[in-house]
C-alpha positions as CSV (number, residue, x, y, z in Angstrom):
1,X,67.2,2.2,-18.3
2,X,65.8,5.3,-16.8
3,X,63.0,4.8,-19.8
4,X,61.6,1.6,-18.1
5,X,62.1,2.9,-14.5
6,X,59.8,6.0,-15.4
7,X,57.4,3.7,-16.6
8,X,58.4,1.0,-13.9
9,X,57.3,4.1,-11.7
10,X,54.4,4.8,-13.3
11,X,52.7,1.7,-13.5
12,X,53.1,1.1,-9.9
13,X,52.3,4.3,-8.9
14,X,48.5,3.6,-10.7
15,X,47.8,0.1,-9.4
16,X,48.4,1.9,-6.0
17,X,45.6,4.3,-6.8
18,X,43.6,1.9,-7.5
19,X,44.1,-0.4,-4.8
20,X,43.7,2.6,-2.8
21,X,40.5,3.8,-4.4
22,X,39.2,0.2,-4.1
23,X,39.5,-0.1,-0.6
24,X,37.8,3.4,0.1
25,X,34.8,1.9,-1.6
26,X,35.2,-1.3,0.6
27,X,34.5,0.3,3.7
28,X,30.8,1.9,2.4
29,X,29.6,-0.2,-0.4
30,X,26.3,2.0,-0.1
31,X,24.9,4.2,-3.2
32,X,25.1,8.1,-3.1
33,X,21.3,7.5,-3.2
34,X,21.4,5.5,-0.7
35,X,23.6,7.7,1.9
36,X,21.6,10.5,0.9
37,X,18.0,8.6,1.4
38,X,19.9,7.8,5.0
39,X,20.6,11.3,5.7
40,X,17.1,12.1,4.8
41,X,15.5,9.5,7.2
42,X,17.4,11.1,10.1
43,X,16.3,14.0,9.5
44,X,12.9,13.4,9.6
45,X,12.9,11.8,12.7
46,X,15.0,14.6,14.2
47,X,12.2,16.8,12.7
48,X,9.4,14.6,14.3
49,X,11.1,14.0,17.8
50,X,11.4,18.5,17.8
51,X,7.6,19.0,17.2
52,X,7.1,16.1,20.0
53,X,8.7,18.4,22.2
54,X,7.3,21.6,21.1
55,X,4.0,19.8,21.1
56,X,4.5,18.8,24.9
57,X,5.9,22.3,25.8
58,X,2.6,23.8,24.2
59,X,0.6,21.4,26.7
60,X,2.6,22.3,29.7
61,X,2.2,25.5,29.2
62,X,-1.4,25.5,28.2
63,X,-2.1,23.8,31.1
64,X,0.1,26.1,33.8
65,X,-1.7,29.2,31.9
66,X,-4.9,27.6,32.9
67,X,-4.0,26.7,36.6
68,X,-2.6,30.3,36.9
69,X,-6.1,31.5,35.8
70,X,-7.7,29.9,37.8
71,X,-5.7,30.8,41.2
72,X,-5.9,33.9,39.8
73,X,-9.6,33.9,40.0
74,X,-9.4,32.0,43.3
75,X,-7.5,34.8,44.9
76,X,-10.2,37.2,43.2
77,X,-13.1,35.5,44.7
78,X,-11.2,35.3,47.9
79,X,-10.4,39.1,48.0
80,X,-14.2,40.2,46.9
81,X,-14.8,38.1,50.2
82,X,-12.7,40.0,52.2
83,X,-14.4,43.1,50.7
84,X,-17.5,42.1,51.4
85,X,-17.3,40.9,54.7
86,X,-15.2,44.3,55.4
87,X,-18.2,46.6,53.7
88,X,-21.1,44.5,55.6
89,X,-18.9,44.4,58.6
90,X,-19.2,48.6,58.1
91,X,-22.9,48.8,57.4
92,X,-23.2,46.8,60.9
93,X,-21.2,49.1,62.6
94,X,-22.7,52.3,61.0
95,X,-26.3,51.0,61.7
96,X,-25.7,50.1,65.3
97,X,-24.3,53.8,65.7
98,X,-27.3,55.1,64.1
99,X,-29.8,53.3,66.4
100,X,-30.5,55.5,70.2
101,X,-29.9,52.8,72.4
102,X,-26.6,50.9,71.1
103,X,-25.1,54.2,69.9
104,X,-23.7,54.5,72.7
105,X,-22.2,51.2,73.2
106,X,-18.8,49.2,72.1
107,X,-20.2,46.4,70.2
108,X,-17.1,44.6,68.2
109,X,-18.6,43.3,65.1
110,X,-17.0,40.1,62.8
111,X,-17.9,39.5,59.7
112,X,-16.4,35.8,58.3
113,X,-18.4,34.6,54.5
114,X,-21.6,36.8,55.1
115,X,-22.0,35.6,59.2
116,X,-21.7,38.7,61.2
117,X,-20.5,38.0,65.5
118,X,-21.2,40.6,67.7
119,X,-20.0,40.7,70.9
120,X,-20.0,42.9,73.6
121,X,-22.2,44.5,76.4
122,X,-26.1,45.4,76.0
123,X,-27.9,47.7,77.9
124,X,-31.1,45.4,77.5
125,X,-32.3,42.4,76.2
126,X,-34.1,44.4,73.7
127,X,-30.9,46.1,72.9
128,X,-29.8,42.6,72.3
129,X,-32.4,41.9,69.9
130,X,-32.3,45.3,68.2
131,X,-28.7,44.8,67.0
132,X,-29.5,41.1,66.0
133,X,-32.2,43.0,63.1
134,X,-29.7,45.7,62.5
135,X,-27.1,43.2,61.4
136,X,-29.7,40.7,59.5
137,X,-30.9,43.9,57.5
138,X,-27.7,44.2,55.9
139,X,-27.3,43.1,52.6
140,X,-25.0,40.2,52.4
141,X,-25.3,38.9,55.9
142,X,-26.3,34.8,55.7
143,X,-26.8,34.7,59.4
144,X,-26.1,36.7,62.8
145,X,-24.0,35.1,65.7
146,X,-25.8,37.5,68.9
147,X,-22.6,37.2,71.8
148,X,-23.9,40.1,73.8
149,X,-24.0,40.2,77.2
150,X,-26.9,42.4,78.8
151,X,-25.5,44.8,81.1
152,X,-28.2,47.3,83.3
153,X,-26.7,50.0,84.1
């Protein structure tokens, strides 16, 4: 009796593997190929959704490199302004020392993109008109502003 119990046993013990083996393969009736060409597919498109992004990043980039430039060579062009208006505004002031009859007189000079104001008291209208050519014979200056006052005395 123990004989046919072992192989009572036995026999049911197999058609339980296999019922259980039979349902595993229920629940994915798909090939290894297939699961395998699956995997595959997702991985491209991973692949081709990460070098979308690295291509947009590249763009961005590219692009904020090229806007930095070029505020950087906005800032450059604003500071070699400066420069120049300060060095003209110096050459001004420098000639109008150097001349005998505004040498001796404050004359504020302003220098703003190559246009030079002075202002200030004159000693004559000629005086006037002598710092007017001073300025204009500058290099750099576009025009002259002339705010002097004559003043005798």
């Amino acid at each position: 009796m123990q004989a046919i119990s072992r192989k009572a046993v036995l026999a049911l013990s197999s058609a339980a593997l296999l019922l259980t083996l039979g349902a595993c393969d229920r629940n994915d009736e798909r090939t290894v190929n297939q699961k395998m060409d699956s995997a595959v597919s997702k991985t491209e498109r991973a692949g081709a959704d990460a070098k979308r992004g690295a291509d947009q990043a590249t763009a961005n980039a590219g692009a904020a490199a090229r806007n930095a430039a070029d505020d950087t060579k906005a800032m450059g062009a604003a500071g070699a302004d400066r420069v120049d208006d300060a060095a003209i505004t110096a050459k001004v002031n420098a000639g109008l020392a150097g001349d005998k009859d505004l040498s001796a007189i404050k004359i504020d000079v302003d220098t703003q993109n190559g246009v030079v104001t002075l202002s200030g008291p004159a000693p004559s209208a000629t005086a006037k008109a002598r710092a007017s050519e001073i300025a204009r014979g500058v290099k750099g200056v576009n025009s002259v502003n002339n705010q002097l006052t004559v003043k005798a005395g």
